[in-house]
C-alpha positions as CSV (number, residue, x, y, z in Angstrom):
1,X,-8.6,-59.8,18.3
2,X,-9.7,-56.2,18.7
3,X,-7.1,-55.6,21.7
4,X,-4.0,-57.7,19.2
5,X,-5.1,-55.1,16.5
6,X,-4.4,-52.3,19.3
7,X,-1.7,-53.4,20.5
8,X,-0.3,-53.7,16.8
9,X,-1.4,-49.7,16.3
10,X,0.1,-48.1,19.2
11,X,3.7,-50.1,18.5
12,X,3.9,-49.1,15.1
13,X,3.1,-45.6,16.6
14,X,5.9,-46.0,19.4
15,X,8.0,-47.2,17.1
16,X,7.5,-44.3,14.4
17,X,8.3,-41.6,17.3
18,X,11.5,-42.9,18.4
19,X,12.9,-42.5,14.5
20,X,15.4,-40.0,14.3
21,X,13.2,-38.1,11.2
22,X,10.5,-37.8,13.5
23,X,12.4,-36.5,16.7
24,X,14.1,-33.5,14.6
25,X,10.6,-32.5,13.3
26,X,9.2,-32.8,17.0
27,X,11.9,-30.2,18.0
28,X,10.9,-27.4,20.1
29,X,14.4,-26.4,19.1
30,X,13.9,-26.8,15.4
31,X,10.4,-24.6,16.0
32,X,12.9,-21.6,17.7
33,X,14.9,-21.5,14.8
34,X,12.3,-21.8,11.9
35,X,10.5,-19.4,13.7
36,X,13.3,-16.7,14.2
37,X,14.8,-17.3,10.7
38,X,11.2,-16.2,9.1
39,X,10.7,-13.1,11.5
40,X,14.4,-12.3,10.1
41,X,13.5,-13.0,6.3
42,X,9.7,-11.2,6.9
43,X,11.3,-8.6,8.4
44,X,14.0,-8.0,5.6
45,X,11.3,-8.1,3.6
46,X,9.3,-4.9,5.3
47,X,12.8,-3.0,4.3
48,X,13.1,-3.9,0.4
49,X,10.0,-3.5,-1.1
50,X,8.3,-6.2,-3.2
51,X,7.4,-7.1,-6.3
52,X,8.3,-3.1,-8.0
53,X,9.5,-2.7,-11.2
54,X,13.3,-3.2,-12.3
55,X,13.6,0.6,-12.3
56,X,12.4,1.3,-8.9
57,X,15.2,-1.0,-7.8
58,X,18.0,0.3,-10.1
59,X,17.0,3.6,-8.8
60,X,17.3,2.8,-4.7
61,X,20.0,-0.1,-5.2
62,X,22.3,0.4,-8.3
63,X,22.3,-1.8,-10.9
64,X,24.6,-4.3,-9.0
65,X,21.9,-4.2,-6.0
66,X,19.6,-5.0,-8.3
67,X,21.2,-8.1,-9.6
68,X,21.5,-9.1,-5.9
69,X,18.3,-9.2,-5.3
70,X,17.5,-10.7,-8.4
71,X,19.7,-13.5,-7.3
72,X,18.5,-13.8,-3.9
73,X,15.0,-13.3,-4.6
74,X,14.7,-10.6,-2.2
75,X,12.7,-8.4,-4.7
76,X,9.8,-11.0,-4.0
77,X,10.8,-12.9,-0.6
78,X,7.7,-14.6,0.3
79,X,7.4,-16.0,-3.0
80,X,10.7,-17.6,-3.3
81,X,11.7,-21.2,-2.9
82,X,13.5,-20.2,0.6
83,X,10.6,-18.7,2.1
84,X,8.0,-21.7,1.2
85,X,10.5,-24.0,2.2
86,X,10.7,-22.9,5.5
87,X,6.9,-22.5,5.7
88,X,6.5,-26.0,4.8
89,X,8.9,-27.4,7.2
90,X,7.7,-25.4,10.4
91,X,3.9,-26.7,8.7
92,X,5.7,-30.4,9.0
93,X,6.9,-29.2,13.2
94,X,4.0,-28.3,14.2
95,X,2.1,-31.5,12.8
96,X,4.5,-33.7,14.0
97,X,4.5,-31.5,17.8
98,X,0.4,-31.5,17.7
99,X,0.4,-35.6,17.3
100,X,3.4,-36.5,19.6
101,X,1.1,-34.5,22.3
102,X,-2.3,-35.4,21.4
103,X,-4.8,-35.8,24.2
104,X,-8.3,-36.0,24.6
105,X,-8.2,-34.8,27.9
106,X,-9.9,-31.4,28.7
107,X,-6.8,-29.1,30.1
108,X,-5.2,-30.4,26.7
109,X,-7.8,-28.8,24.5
110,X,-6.4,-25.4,24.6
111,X,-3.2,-26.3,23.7
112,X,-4.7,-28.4,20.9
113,X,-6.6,-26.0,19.3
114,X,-4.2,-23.5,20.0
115,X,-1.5,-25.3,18.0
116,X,-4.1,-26.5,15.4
117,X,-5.1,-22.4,14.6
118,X,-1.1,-21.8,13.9
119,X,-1.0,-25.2,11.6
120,X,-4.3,-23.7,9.6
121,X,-2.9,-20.1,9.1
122,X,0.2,-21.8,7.9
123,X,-1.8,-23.7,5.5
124,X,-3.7,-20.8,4.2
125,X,-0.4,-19.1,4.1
126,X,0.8,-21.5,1.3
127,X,-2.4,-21.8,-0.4
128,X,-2.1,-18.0,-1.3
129,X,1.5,-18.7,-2.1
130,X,0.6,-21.7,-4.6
131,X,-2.5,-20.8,-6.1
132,X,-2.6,-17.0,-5.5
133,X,-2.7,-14.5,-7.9
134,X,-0.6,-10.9,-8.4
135,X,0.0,-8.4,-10.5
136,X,-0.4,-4.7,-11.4
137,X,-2.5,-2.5,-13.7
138,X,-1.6,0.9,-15.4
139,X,-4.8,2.2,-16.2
140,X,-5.3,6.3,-17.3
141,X,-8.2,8.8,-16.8
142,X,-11.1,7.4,-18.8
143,X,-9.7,4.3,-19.6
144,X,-11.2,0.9,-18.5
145,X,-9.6,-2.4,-18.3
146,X,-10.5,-6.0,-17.7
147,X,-7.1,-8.1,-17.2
148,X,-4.1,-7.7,-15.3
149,X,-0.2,-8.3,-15.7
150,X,1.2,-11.1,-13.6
151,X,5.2,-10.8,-12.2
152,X,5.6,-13.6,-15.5
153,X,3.8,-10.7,-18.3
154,X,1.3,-12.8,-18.3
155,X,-2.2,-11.3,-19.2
156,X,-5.0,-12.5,-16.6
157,X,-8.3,-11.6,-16.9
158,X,-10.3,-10.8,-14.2
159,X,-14.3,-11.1,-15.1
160,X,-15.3,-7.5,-14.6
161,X,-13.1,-4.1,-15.9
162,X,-12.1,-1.5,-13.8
163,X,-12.6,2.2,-14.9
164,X,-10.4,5.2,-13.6
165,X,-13.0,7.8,-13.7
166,X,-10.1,10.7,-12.3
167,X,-6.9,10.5,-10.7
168,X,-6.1,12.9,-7.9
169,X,-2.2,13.9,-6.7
170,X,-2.1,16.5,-3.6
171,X,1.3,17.5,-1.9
172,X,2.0,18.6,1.6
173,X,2.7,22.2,1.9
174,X,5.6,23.6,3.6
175,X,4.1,26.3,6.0
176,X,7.1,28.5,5.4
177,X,5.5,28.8,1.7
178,X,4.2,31.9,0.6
179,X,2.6,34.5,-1.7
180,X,4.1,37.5,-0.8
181,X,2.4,40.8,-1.3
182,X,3.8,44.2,-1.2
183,X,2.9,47.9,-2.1
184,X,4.0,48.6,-6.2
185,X,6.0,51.7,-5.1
186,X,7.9,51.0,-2.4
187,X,8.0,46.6,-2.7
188,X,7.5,47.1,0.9
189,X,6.0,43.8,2.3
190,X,2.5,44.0,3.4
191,X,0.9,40.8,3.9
192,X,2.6,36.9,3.3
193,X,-1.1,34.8,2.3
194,X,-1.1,31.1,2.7
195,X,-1.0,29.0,-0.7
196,X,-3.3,26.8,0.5
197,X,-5.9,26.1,-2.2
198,X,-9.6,27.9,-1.5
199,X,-8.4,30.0,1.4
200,X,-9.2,33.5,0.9
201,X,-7.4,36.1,2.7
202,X,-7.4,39.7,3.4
203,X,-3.9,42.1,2.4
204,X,-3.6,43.7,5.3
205,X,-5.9,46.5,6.1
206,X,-6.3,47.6,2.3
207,X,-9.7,46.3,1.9
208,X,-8.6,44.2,-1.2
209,X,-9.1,40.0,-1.1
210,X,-7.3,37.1,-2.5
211,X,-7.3,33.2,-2.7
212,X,-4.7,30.9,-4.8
213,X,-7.5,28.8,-6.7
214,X,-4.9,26.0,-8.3
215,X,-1.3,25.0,-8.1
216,X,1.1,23.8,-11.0
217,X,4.4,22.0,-10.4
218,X,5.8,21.9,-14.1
219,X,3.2,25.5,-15.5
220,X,2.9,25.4,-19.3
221,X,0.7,27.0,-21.7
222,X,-0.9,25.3,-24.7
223,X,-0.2,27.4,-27.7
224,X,-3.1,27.0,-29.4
225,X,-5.7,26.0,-27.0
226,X,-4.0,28.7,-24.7
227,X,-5.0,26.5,-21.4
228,X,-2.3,26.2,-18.8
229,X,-1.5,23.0,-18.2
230,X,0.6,20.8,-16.0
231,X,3.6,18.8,-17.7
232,X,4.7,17.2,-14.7
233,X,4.8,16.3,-11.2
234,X,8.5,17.8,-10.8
235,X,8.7,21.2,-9.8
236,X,10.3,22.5,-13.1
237,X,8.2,25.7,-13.3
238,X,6.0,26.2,-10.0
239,X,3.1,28.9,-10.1
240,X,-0.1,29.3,-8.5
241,X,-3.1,31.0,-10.2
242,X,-4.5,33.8,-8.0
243,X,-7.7,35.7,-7.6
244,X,-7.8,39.3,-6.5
245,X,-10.9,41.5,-5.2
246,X,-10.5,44.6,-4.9
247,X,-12.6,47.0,-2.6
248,X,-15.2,47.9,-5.0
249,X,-15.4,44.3,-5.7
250,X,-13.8,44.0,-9.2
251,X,-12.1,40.7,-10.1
252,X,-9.1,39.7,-11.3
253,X,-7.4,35.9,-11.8
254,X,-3.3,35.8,-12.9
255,X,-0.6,33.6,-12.5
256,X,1.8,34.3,-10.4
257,X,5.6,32.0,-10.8
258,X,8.0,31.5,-8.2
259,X,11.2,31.4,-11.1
260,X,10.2,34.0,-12.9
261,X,8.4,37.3,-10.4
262,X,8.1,39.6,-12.9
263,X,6.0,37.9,-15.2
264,X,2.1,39.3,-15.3
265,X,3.0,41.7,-12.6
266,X,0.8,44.4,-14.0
267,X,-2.7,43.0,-13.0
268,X,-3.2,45.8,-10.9
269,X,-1.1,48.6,-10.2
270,X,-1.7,48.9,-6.4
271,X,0.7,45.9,-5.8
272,X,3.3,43.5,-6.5
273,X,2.9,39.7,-5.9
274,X,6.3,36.9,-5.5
275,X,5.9,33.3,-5.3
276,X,7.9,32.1,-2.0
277,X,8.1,28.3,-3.2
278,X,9.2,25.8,-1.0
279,X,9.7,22.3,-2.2
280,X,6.6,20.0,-1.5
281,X,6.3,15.8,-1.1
282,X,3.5,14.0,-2.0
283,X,0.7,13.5,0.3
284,X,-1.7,11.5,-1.4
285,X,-2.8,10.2,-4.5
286,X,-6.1,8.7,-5.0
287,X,-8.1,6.5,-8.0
288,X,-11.4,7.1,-8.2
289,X,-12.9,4.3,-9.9
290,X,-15.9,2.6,-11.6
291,X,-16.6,-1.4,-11.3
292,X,-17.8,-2.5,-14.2
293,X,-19.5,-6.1,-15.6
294,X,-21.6,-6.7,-18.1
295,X,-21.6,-3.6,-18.9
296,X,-23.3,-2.1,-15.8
297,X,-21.6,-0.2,-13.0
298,X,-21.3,-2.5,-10.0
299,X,-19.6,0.1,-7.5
300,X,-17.5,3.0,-7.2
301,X,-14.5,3.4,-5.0
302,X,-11.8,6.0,-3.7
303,X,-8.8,3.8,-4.1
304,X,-5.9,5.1,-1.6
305,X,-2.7,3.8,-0.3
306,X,-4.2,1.5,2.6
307,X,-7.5,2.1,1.3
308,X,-7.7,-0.7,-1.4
309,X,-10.9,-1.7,-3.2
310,X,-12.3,-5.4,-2.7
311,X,-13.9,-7.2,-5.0
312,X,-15.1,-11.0,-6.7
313,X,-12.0,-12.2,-4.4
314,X,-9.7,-9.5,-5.6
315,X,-7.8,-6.9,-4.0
316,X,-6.4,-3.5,-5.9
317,X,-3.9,-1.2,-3.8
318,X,-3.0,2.2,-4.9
319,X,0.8,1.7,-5.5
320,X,2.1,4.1,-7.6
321,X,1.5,7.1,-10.4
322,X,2.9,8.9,-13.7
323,X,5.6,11.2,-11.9
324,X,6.0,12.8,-15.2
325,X,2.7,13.8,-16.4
326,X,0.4,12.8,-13.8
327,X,-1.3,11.1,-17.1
328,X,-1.6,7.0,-15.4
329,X,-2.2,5.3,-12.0
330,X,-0.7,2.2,-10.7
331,X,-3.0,-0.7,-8.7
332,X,-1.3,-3.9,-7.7
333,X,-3.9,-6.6,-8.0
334,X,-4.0,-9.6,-5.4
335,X,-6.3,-13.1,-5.4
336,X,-5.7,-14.7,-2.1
337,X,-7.8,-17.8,-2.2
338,X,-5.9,-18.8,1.2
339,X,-7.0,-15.5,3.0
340,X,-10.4,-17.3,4.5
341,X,-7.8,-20.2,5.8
342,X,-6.0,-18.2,7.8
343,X,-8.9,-16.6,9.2
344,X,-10.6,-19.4,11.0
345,X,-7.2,-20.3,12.2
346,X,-6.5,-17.1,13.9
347,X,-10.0,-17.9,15.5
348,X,-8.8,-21.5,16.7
349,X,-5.8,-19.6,17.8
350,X,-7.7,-17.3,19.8
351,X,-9.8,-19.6,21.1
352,X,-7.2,-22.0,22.3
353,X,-5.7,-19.4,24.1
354,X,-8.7,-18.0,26.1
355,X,-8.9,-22.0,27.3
356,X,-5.4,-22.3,27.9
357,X,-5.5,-18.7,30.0
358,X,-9.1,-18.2,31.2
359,X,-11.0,-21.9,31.0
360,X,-8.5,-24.2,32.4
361,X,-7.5,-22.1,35.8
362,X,-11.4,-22.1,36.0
363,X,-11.6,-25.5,36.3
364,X,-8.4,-25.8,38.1
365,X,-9.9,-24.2,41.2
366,X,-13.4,-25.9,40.6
């Protein structure tokens, strides 16, 4: 009875694998091509950013790019219905290849496991596809927030609020930038000082000191606090603020603006000071920010870009900033319940192979 039952199992088993359904999916062929048709779509998808806002787009593409990619989904590629599709089909390959070779035997272990580790981190793959969770937060200095916007405007909460305790922009300096000093009477050209922030520097062999103490892209003065302040992040008025020690050691702080050289030019009558400005690019941005729940602080972090914070399963990457007024910081916010998933496959992966490489031509010569 127990062999007739056998028998019965391994011809409905035969019989399944000589179905046409089951021979495409147990293409090696079909693997190729799924395979290089998702390197192709991932590595589109490494050239158009995702998931930015419409503007970002219109301003890199055009407004008829932008409906493009709208259309094709390329503004969120490994999202869309083309992407998972293919994932689930070369998930349904590699099942199908895994069972039509299955062996107990021990030189077939590494090539089981090795197969079964690509099948998991393809299943983890879609289970932060399907039940993960993105979205971004504009937060400013001060401010504290507890929820998120998904890609669908949908307010998520999160369980805990996230404070943005100072925001910090710094730009590259061309080293062809200056502060050019020269003698009052003659605007002869003594000495060109870095404007490297907290660098002091002597003029020459005059015995006098200075150091630029701050930078302002976009220089404005309150008119009634009368604090300078910066407006913006573009370069519509650049100036540095300047300190000068003289000799005896007398101090003296000015402003000194690279569209306008002959404002506050009188600060002391030994020399003149111009502003060689050189357009800068950003070089980093950073959120320094407070964890908070229940009302106690949890942690503090230095969010940069590839520097996220991690916490309670979530994720928040620096991605972007107030280019006007510096005023608000940008974190995209990711849940990948699928991440630990992947994980042990990647260990199954690289543990099939070490068999497959290392084990089996051990045993081979045993």
């Amino acid at each position: 009875h127990q062999l007739g039952e056998r028998h019965m199992i391994m011809t409905i088993g035969v019989g399944v694998k000589k179905t046409r359904i089951w021979k495409f999916f147990s293409s090696i062929k079909l693997a190729i091509w799924l395979l290089a048709i998702i390197a192709a779509l991932s590595l589109l998808g490494t050239f158009i950013p995702q998931n930015q806002e419409a503007g970002f787009y219109i301003d890199k593409f055009g407004h008829s790019g932008y409906r493009l990619l709208l259309k094709t989904a390329l503004n969120d590629l490994y999202a869309s219905p083309l992407f998972i599709s293919l994932i689930i089909l070369f998930a349904i390959n590699l099942t199908v290849c895994l069972l039509n070779r299955f062996s107990l035997k021990t030189r077939a272990l590494g090539s089981l496991l090795s197969h079964a580790g690509i099948l998991i981190v393809l299943i983890g793959a879609l289970i932060g596809m399907f039940f993960g969770q993105k979205g971004f937060i504009k937060i400013g200095e001060g401010e504290e927030v507890c929820c998120f916007t998904s890609k669908d405007k949908e307010r998520i909460e999160m369980g805990f609020s996230i404070r943005l305790d100072k925001f910090i922009y710094s730009e590259h300096i061309d080293p062809k930038e200056k502060l050019l000093v020269s003698f009052a009477q003659n605007d002869a050209i003594i000495a060109a000082i870095s404007t490297e922030i907290g660098v002091q520097s002597d003029i020459a062999d005059t015995g006098y000191k200075i150091e630029v103490l701050r930078y302002m892209n976009d220089f404005a003065m309150d008119t009634v606090t009368k604090i300078a302040q910066n407006r913006s992040a573009k370069p519509n008025n650049p100036a540095i603020e300047a300190r000068l020690r003289s000799k005896s050691g007398q101090v003296s702080t000015f402003w000194v603006f690279a569209r306008f050289p002959d404002m506050h030019q009188k600060m002391d009558p030994n020399f003149k000071f111009k502003y060689l400005y050189l357009p800068r690019r950003p070089k980093d941005f950073i959120s320094k920010v407070t964890v908070l729940k229940l009302g106690k602080e949890i942690t503090k972090k230095d969010i940069r870009v590839n520097e996220p914070l991690r916490f309670d399963g979530y994720t928040f990457f620096q991605s972007g900033y107030d280019a006007e007024g510096l005023d608000w910081s940008a974190l995209q916010v990711v849940k990948d319940p699928g991440v630990g998933v992947v994980y042990a496959g990647f260990v199954l992966l690289i543990l099939g192979l070490v068999i497959i490489f290392y084990v089996n031509p051990l045993i081979r010569r045993g």
